[in-house]
Legacy VTK file of the C-alpha trace (Angstrom):
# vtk DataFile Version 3.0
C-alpha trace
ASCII
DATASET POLYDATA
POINTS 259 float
71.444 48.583 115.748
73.141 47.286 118.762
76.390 45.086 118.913
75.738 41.280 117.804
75.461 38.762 120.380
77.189 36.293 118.434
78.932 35.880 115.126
79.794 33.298 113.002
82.846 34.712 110.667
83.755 33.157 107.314
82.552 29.513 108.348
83.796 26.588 106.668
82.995 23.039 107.411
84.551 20.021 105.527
83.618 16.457 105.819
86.001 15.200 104.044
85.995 15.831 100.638
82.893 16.936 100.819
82.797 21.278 101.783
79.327 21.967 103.294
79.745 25.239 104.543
82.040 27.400 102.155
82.801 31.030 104.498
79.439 31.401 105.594
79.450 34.950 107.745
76.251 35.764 109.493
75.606 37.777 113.091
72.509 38.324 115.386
71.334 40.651 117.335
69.610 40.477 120.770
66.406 41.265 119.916
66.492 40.580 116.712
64.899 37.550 114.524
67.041 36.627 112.184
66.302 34.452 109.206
68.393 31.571 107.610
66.666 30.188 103.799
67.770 27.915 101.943
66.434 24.850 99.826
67.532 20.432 100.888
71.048 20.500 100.934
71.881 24.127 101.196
73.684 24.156 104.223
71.401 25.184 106.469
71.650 21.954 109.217
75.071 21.944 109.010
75.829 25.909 109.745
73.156 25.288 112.790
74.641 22.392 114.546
78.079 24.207 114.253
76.881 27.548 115.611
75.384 24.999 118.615
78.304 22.862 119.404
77.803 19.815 117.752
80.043 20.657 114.697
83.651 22.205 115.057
84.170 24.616 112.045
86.675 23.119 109.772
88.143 27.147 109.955
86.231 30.300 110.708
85.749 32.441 113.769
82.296 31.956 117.009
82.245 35.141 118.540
79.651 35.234 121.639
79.205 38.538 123.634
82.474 39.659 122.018
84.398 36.942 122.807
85.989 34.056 120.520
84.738 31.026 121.629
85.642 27.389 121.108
82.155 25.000 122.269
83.203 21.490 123.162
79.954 19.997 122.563
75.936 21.250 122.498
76.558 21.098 126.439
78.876 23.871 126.658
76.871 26.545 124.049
73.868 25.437 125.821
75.526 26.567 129.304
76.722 29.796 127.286
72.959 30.299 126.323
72.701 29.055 123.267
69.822 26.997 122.940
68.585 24.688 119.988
64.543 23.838 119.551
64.823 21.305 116.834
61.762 19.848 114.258
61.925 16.618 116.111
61.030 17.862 119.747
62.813 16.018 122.762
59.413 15.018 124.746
57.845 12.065 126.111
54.169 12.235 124.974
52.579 10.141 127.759
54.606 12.605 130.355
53.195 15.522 131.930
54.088 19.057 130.443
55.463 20.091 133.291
57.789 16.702 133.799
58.623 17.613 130.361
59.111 21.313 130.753
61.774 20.625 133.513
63.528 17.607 132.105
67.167 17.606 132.693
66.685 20.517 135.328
64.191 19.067 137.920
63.212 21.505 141.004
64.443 19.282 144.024
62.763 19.222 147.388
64.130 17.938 150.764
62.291 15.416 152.575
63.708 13.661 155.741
66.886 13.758 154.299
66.209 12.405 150.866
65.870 14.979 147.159
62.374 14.287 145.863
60.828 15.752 142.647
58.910 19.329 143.907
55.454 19.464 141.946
54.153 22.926 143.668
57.357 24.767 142.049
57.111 22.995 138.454
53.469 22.782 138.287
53.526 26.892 139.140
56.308 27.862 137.074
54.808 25.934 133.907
51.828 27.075 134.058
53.166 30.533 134.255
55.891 30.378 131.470
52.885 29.035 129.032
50.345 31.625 129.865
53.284 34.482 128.772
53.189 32.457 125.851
49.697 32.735 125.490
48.661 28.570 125.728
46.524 28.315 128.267
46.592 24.231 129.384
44.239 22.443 130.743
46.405 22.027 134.113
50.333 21.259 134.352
49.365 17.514 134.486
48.117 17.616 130.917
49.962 15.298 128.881
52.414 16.222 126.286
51.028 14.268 123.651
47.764 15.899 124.260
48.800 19.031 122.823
48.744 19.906 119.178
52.088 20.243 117.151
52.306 24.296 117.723
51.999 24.086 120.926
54.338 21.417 121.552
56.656 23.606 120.328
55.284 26.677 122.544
56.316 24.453 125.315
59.812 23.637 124.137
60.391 27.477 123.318
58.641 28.711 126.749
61.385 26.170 128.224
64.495 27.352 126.271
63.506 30.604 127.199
62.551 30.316 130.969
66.636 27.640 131.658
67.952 31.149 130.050
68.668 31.541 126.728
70.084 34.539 125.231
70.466 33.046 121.442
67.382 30.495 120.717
67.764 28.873 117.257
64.190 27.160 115.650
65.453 24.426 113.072
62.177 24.648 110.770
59.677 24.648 113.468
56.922 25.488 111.220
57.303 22.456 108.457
54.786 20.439 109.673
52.646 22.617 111.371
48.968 23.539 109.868
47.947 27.287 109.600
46.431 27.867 112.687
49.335 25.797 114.930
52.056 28.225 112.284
50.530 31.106 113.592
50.773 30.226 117.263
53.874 29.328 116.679
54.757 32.501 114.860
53.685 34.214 117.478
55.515 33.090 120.203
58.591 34.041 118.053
57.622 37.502 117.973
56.778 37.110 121.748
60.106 36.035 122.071
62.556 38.772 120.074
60.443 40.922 122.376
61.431 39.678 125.289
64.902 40.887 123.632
66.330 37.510 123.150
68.103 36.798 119.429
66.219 34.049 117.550
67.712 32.202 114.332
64.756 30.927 112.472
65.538 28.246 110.000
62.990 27.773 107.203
62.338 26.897 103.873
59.023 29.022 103.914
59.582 32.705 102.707
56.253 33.778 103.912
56.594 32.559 107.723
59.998 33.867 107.582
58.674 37.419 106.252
56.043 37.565 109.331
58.686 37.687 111.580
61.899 38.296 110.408
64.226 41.506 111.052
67.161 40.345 108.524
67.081 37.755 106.119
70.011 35.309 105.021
69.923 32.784 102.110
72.437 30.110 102.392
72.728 27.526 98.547
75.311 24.839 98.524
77.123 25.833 101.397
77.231 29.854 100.485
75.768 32.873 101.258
73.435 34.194 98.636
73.082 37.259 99.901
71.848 38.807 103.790
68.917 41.751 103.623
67.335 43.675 105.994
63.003 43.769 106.173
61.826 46.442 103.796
64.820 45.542 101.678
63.634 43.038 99.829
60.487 41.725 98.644
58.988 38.193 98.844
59.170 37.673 95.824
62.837 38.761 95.668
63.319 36.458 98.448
61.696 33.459 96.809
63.526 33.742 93.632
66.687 34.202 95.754
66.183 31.012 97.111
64.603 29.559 94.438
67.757 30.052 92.257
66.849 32.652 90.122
67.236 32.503 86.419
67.267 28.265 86.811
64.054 28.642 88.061
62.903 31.349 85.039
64.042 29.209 82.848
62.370 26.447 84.390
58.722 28.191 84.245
59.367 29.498 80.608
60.013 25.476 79.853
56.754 24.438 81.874
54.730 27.290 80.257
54.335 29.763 83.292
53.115 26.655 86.045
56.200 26.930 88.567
LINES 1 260
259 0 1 2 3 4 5 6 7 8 9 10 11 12 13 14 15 16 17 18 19 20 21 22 23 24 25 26 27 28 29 30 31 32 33 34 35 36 37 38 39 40 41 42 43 44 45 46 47 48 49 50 51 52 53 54 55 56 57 58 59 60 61 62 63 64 65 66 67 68 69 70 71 72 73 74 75 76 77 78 79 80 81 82 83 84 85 86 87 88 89 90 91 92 93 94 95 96 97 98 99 100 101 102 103 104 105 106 107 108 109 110 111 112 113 114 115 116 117 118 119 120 121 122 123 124 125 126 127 128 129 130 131 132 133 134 135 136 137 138 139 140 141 142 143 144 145 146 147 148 149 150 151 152 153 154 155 156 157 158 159 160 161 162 163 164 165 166 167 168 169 170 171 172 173 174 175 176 177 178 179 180 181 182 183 184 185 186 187 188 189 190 191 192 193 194 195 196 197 198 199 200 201 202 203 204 205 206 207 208 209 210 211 212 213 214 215 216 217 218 219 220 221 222 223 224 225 226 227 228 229 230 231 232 233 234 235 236 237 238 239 240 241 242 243 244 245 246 247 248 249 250 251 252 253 254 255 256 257 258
């Protein structure tokens, strides 16, 4: 297996009294999709937004491309290459896909002087970035909102990908997706790790995360349950993992076998 591109070393995080993250250790490779479980509350949000900049770990080591590193803000690991797609997608609906494809990081033309907004480059370059991704849209004027929920996040992927990512993470970008949209999305993961980029996927759904995971982490009340590679474990070791194990036997015994 080849060297991790970044690793997150016995993470804590405290907000206060309260501990969310309790020496959470977990590492990716490029190339790799790696999974992170875990039910509401297990620390899943948390561990993200500090591998991403927006948390500072209380203590606990960031190492990126073998380096220890200190991210002032989302800004900063985004500039290293660390890129966040998040369940609630950044996009104006009524905006073209390729005005939103390039927000933030317009292609500039110069005319008489003045920076205007260049169409030929954006329209071309969208277009191209979503056919690798296998959407093919209607045109690069097509409205955002136009475009069902998978592919919404095709786009937002496509774009992480395309302004350079080397570590994408996906905070649940499945949850509210219907089968067919899941399985584009799905897809475009695997296009993705292909492409030799490392991907954290963050789910609560064992069986997306078994379609296209390489290592699987559980994370419950801040810990780590236990990391396994694929072919390691089954799904059904996996869901009880997560599930809590013997609370949830218990559980089904009391309910007479309907959990």
């Amino acid at each position: 297996m080849a060297d991790p591109i970044i690793q997150m070393k016995n993470i804590e995080k405290h907000f206060g009294s309260v501990i969310a993250l309790a020496g959470v250790s977990v590492d990716v490779t490029p190339g790799e999709c790696h999974c992170l479980l875990g039910d509401n509350g297990a620390g899943k949000s948390t561990f993200i937004k500090t591998m991403s900049g927006v948390h500072k770990p209380t203590s606990g080591e960031i190492i990126f491309e073998g380096k220890p590193m200190d991210f002032a803000d989302p800004r900063d690991a985004m500039a290293a290459g660390i890129a966040t797609v998040h369940q609630q997608l950044s996009m104006i609906p009524l905006m073209s896909v390729s005005r939103n494809f390039f927000m933030g990081n317009e292609p500039v033309k110069k005319v008489a002087g003045f920076n205007f907004f260049d169409h030929a480059t954006a329209n071309r370059v969208t277009m191209e970035q979503m056919r690798k991704m296998g959407i093919n849209l209607r045109g690069p004027d097509q409205a955002v909102g136009t475009l069902s929920g998978g592919e919404r996040q095709t786009v937002a992927i496509a774009r992480a990908v395309y302004f350079g990512a080397k570590v994408l993470i996906l905070d649940e970008p499945t949850s509210a997706l219907g089968v067919r949209q899941t399985s584009n999305v799905l897809a475009t993961i695997d296009k993705v790790r292909k492409q030799g980029i490392a991907v954290v996927f963050i789910t609560h759904n064992v069986r997306h995360a078994m379609a296209v995971g390489d290592r699987f982490t559980v994370l419950n009340r801040g810990k780590t349950l236990g990391t396994a590679m694929k072919g390691e474990i089954t799904p059904e070791e996996l869901q009880d993992l997560m599930a809590g194990g013997q609370e949830l036997a218990t559980l089904e015994g009391s309910l007479g076998g309907t959990v």
